[in-house]
C-alpha positions as CSV (number, residue, x, y, z in Angstrom):
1,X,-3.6,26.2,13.2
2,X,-5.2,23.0,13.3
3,X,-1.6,20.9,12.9
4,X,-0.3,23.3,15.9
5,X,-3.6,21.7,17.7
6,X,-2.9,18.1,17.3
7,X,1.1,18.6,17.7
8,X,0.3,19.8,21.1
9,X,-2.3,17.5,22.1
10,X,0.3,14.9,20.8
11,X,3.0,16.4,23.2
12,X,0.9,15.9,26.1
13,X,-0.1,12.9,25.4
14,X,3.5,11.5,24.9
15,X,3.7,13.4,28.6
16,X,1.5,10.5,29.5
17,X,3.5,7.8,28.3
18,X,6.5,9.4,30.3
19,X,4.3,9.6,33.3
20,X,2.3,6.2,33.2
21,X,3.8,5.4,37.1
22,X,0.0,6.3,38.1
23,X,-1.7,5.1,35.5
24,X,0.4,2.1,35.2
25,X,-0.2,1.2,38.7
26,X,-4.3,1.2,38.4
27,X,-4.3,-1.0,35.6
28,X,-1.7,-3.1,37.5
29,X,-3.7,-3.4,40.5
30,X,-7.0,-3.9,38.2
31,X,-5.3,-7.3,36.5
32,X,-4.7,-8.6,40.0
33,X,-7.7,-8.2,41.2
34,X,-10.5,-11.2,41.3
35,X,-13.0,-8.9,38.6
36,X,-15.4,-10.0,41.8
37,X,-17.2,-6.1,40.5
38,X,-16.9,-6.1,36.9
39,X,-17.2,-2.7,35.8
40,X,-14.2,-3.2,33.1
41,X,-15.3,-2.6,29.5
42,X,-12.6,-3.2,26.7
43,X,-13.8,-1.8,23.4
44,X,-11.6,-2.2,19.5
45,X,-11.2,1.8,18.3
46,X,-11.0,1.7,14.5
47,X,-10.2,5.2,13.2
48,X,-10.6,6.9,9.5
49,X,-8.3,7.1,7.1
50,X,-6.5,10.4,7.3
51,X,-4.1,12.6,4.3
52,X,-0.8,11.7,5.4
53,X,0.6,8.6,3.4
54,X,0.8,7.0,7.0
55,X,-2.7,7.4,7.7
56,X,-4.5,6.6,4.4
57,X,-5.7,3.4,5.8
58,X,-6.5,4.3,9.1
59,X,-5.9,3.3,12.6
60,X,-6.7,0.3,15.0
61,X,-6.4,0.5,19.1
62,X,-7.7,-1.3,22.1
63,X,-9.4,1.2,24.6
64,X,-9.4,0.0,28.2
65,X,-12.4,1.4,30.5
66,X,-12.5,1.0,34.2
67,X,-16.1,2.7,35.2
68,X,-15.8,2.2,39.1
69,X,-12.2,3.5,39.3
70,X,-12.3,6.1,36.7
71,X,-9.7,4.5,34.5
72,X,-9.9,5.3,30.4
73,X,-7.1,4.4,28.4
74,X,-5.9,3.9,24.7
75,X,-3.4,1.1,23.7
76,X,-1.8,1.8,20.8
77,X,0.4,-0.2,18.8
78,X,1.4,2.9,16.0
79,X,3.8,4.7,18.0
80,X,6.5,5.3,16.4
81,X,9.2,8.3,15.8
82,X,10.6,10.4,12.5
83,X,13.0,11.0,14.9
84,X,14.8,7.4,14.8
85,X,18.3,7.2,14.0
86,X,18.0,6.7,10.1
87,X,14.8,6.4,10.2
88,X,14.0,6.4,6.4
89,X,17.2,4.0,5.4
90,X,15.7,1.9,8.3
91,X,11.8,2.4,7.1
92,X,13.3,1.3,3.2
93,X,14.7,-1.7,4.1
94,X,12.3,-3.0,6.3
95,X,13.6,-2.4,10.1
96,X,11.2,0.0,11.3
97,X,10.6,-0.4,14.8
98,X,7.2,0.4,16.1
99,X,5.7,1.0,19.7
100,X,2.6,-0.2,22.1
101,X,1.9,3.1,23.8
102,X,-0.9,4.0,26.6
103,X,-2.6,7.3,26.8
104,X,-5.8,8.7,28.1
105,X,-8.4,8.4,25.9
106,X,-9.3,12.6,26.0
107,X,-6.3,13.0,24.1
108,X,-6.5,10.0,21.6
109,X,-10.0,11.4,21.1
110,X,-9.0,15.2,20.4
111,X,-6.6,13.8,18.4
112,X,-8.6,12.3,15.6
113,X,-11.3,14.7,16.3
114,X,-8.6,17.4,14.9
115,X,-7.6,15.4,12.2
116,X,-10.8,15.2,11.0
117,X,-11.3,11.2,11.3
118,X,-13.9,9.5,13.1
119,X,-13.5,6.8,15.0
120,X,-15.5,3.6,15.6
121,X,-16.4,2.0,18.6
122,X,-16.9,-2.0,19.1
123,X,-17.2,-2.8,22.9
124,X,-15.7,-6.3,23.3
125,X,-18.1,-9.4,24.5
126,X,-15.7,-11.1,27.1
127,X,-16.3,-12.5,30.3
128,X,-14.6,-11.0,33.5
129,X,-11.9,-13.8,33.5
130,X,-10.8,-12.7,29.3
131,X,-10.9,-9.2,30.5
132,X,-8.1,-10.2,33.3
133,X,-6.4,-12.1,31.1
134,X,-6.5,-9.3,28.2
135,X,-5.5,-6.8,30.4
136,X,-2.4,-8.8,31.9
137,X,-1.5,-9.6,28.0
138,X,-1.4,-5.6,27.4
139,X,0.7,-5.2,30.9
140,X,2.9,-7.7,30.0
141,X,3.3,-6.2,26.5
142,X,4.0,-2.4,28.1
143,X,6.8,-3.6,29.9
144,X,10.2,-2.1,28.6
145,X,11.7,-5.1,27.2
146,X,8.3,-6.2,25.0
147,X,6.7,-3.0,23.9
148,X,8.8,-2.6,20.9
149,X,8.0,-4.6,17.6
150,X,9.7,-5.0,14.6
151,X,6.7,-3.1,12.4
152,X,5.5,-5.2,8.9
153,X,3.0,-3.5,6.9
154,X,0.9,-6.9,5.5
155,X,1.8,-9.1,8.8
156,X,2.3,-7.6,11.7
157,X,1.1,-3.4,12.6
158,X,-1.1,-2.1,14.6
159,X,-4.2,-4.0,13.6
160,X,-3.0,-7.6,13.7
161,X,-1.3,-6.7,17.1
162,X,-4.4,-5.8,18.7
163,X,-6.6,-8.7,17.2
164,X,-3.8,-10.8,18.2
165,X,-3.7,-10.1,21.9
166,X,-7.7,-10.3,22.0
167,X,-7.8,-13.3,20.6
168,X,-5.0,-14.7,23.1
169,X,-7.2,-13.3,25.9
170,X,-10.3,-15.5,24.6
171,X,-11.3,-19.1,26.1
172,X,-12.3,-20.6,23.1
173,X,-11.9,-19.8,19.5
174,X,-12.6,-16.8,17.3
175,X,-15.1,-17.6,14.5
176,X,-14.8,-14.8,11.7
177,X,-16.7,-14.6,8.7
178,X,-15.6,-15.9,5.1
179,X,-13.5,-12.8,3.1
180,X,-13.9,-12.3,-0.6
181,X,-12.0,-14.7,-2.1
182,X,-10.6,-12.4,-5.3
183,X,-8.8,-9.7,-2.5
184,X,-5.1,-9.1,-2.7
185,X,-2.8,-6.9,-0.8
186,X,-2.6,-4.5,-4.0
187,X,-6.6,-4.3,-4.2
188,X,-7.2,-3.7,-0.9
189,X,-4.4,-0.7,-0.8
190,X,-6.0,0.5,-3.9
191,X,-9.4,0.9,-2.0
192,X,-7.6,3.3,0.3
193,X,-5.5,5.3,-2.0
194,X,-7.9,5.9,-5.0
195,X,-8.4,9.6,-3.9
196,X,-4.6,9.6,-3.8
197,X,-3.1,8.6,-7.2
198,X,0.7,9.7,-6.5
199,X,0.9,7.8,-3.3
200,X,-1.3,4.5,-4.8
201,X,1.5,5.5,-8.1
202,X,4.6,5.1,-5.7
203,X,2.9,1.8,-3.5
204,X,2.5,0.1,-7.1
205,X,6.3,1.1,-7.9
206,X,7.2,-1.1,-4.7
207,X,5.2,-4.0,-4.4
208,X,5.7,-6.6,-6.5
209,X,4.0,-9.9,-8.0
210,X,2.9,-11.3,-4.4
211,X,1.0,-8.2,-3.7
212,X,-1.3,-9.8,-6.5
213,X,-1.9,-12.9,-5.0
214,X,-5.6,-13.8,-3.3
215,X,-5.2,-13.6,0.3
216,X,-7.7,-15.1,3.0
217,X,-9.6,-13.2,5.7
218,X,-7.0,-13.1,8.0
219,X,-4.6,-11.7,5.4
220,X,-7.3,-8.9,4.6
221,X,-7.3,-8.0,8.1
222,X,-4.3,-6.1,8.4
223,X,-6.4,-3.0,6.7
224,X,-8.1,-1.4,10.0
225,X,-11.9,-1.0,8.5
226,X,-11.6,-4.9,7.1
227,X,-10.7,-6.0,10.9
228,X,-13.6,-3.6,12.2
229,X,-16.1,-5.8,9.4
230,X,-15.0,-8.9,10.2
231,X,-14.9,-8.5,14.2
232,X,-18.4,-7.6,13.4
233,X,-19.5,-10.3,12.5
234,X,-17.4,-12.5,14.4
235,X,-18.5,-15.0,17.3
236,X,-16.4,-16.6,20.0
237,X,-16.8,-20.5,20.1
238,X,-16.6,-21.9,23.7
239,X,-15.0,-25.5,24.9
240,X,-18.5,-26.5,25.7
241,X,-19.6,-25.6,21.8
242,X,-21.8,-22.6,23.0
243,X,-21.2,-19.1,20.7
244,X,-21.4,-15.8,21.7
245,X,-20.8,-12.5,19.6
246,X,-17.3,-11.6,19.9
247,X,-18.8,-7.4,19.4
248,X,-21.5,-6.7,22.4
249,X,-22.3,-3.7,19.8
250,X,-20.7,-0.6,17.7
251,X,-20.9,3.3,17.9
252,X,-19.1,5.8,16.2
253,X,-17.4,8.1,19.2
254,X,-15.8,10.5,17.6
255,X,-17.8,12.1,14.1
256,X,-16.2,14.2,12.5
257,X,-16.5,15.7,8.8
258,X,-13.2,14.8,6.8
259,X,-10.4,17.2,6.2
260,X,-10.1,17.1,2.3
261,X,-6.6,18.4,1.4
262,X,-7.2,19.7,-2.3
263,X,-6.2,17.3,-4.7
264,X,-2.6,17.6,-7.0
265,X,-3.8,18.7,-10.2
266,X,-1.6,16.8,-12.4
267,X,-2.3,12.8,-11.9
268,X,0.6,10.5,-12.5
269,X,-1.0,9.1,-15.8
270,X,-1.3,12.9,-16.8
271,X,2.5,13.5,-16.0
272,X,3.3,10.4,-17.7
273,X,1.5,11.4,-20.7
274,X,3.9,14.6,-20.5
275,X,7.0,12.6,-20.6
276,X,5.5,10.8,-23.7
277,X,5.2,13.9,-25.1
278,X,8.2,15.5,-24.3
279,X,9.9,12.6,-25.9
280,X,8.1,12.4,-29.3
281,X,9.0,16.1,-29.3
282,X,12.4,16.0,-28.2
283,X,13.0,12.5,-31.0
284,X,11.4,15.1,-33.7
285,X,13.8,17.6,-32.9
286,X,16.7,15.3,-32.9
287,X,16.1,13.6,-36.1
288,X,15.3,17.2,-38.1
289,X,18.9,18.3,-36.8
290,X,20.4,15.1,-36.9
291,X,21.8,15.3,-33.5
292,X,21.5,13.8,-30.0
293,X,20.4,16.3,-27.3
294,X,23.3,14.5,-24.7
295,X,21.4,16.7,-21.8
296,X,18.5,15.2,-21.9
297,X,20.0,11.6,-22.2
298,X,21.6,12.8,-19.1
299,X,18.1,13.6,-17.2
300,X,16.2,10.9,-18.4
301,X,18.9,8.2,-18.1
302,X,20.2,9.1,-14.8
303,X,16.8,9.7,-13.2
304,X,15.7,5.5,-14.9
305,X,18.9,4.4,-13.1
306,X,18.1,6.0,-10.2
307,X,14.6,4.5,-10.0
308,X,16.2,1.3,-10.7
309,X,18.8,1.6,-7.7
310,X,15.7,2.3,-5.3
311,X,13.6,-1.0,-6.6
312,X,16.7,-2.9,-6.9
313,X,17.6,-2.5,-3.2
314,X,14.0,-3.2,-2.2
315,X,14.2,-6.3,-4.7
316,X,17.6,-7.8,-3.2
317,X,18.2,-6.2,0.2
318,X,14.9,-4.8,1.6
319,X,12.9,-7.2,4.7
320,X,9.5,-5.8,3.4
321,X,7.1,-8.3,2.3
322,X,5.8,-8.7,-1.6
323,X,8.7,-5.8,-2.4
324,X,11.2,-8.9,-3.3
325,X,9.2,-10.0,-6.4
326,X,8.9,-6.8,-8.2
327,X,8.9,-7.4,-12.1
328,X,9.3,-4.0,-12.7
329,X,13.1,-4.2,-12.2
330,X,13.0,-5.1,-15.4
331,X,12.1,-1.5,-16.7
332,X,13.7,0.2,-13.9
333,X,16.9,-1.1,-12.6
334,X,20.5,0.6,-12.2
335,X,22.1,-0.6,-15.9
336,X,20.9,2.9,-17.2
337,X,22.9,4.9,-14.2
338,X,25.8,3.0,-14.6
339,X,26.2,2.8,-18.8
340,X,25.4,6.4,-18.4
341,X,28.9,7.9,-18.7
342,X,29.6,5.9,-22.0
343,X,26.2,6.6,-23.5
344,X,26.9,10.4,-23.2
345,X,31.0,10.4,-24.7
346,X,29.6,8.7,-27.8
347,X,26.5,10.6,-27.8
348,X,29.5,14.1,-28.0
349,X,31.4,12.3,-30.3
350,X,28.5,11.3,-32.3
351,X,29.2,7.8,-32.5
352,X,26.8,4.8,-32.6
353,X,25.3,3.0,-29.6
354,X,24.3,-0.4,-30.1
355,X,22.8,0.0,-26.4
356,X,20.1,2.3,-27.9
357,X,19.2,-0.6,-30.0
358,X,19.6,-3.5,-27.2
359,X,17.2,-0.9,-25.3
360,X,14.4,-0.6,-28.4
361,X,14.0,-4.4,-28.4
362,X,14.4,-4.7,-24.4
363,X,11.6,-2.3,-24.0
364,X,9.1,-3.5,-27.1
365,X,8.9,-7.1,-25.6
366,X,8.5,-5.8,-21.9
367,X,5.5,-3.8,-23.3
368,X,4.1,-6.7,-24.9
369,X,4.8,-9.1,-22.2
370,X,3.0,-6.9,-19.7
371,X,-0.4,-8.5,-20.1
372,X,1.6,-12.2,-19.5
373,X,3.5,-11.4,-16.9
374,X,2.0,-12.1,-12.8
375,X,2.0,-8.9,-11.6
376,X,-0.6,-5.7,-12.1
377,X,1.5,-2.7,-13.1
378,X,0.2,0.6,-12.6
379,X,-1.0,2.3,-16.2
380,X,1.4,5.0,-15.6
381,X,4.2,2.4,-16.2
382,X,2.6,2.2,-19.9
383,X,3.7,6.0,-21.1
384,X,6.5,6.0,-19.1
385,X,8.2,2.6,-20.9
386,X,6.7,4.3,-24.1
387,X,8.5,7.6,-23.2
388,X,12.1,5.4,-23.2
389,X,11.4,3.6,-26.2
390,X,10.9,6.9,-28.1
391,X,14.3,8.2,-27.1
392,X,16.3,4.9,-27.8
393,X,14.2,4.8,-31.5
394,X,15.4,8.8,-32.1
395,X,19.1,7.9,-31.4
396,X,19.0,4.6,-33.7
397,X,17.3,6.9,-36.4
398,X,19.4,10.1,-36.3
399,X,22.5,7.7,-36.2
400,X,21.6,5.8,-39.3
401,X,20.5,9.4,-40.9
402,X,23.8,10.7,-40.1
């Protein structure tokens, strides 16, 4: 009932983005007027994580308040549509297209409220001449031939849009505070996904060695709560050398209790584990009959080569950063898919396979060159590579035994 709540809400929002003729025209007027009464207020909105993959690490947006003329708005950089021709071809090679939308702040609120995520408040300290100039930065980015970006996850969403444009606004420089120097892209997704092992499972399976490395504090602000700490302890430095606190102060607006979704029981190390299992059973079998079970080369190979087809086309054709140097093509990568055919006609006419024994060493030195190489694999990768090294050690031994 609660989805049917925030699909609506959504729809009438979207209404608002049809209809901004009215709204657009107040906020028009407002940046070309002198600010002479300055009863504008522009405020970063940092909302909670939510349970869909696409809102695990939460939400950034600029609110724009006009007190004297009534005027509360939401800019929001994270519209975007399922709904896009080939939207998930488009999503896996990096060309998604995102969105800077405006709708009344009721229905952003009501949105998040039904969600269950609360959302933070930091009232911007600018003067009224950075207000005029913010506001005309946001115009200029609504108009129809600048609203839509080409999205990237690490360097350019919603987050880094919005500090962006408030730091363009600013006469003078923006003074954050040092980062952590041992973050990485990886760690801070981690952070976000720990209550979420299949999704943190399937990140690690994409990103690849330059996820790992340390990034600075303006890397770490593309995560929305790492912007909200950081513009808090921010300060503006003027031509003249005088600083001022770039957040007046911070509330949180909307306080909500979290919706927990229960949790999948089986965890990907547990499934993995399984597969382990399955395969020391399955070699067992194999060698007391001293035959190859063909159908479950078929299922295990095919589904490797499949794997490998996905993080080879993120590895060679994808646009999305840190994706292009994955070391885990080495385990998964198409070879199995393709060999597949062969493997199984000499698996029925129970001939021997030196690729069972290529695939034995292959996957005993990747296992032992884990620890060297520059990337942080997910455990689950451990079982898994275990799980094919079982299977290409039952064929070599039931084919000698025969």
């Amino acid at each position: 009932m609660k989805r049917k709540w925030i699909v609506l809400l959504w729809i009438v929002g979207m209404i608002q983005l049809v209809f901004p003729v009215e709204t657009y025209s107040d906020i028009r007027s407002d940046a070309e007027s002198t600010f002479q009464n300055d009863s504008i207020q522009f405020s970063l909105l940092t909302c909670a994580p939510g349970n869909e993959i696409y809102e695990l690490f939460g939400h950034t947006a600029i609110r724009y308040q006009n007190f004297s003329r009534g005027i509360d708005l939401v800019f929001n950089y994270g519209m975007f549509s399922f709904n896009t021709p080939h939207f998930i071809y488009r999503f896996v090679k990096g060309e998604t297209d995102y969105q800077l939308g405006i709708m009344p702040y009721p229905y952003f609120e009501s949105e998040y409220a039904l969600r269950g995520s609360s959302v933070y408040q930091q009232v911007l300290n600018l003067t009224s001449s950075e207000k005029q100039t913010l506001l005309g930065l946001l115009q200029e980015n609504y108009l129809p031939e600048n609203r839509t970006y080409r999205y990237n996850y690490f360097y350019d969403n919603c987050t880094t849009r919005a500090r962006d444009q408030i730091e363009k606004s600013i006469q003078g420089k923006v003074i954050y505070p040092s980062g952590e120097s041992d973050k990485s892209f990886r760690g801070i997704v981690h952070e976000f996904t720990a209550h979420s092992p299949w999704d943190e499972f399937g990140i690690d399976l994409c990103l690849g060695a330059e996820a790992d490395a340390p990034i600075d504090n303006r890397g770490q602000m593309f995560a929305p709560f790492y912007m909200r700490r950081f513009a808090g302890e921010a300060y503006i430095q003027g031509a003249d050398g005088k600083t001022r606190p770039l957040v007046l102060r911070e509330e949180k607006i909307v306080d909500v209790a979290p919706e927990v979704e229960p949790a999948f029981a089986l965890t990907p190390m547990g499934a993995g584990s399984l597969f382990l299992l399955l395969n020391v059973l399955i070699g067992f079998w194999q060698w007391k009959k001293k035959r190859v079970f063909w159908g479950w080369d078929v299922i295990l190979y095919a589904a490797q080569g499949i794997a490998g087809c996905i993080i080879a086309f993120l590895f060679f054709v994808s646009s999305h950063p840190t994706v292009g140097s994955n070391w885990l093509l080495i385990l998964f990568n198409p070879i199995p898919l393709f060999y597949l055919p062969f493997m199984i006609y000499r698996d029925i006419k129970h001939k021997k396979d030196l690729y069972h024994l290529v695939n034995m060493v292959y996957l005993t030195l990747f296992m032992l060159l884990i620890l060297l190489l520059p990337q942080k694999f997910n455990l689950t990768v451990l079982p898994l590579a275990l799980g094919l090294l079982v299977n290409a050690e039952s064929h070599v031994l039931v084919l000698n035994k025969k």
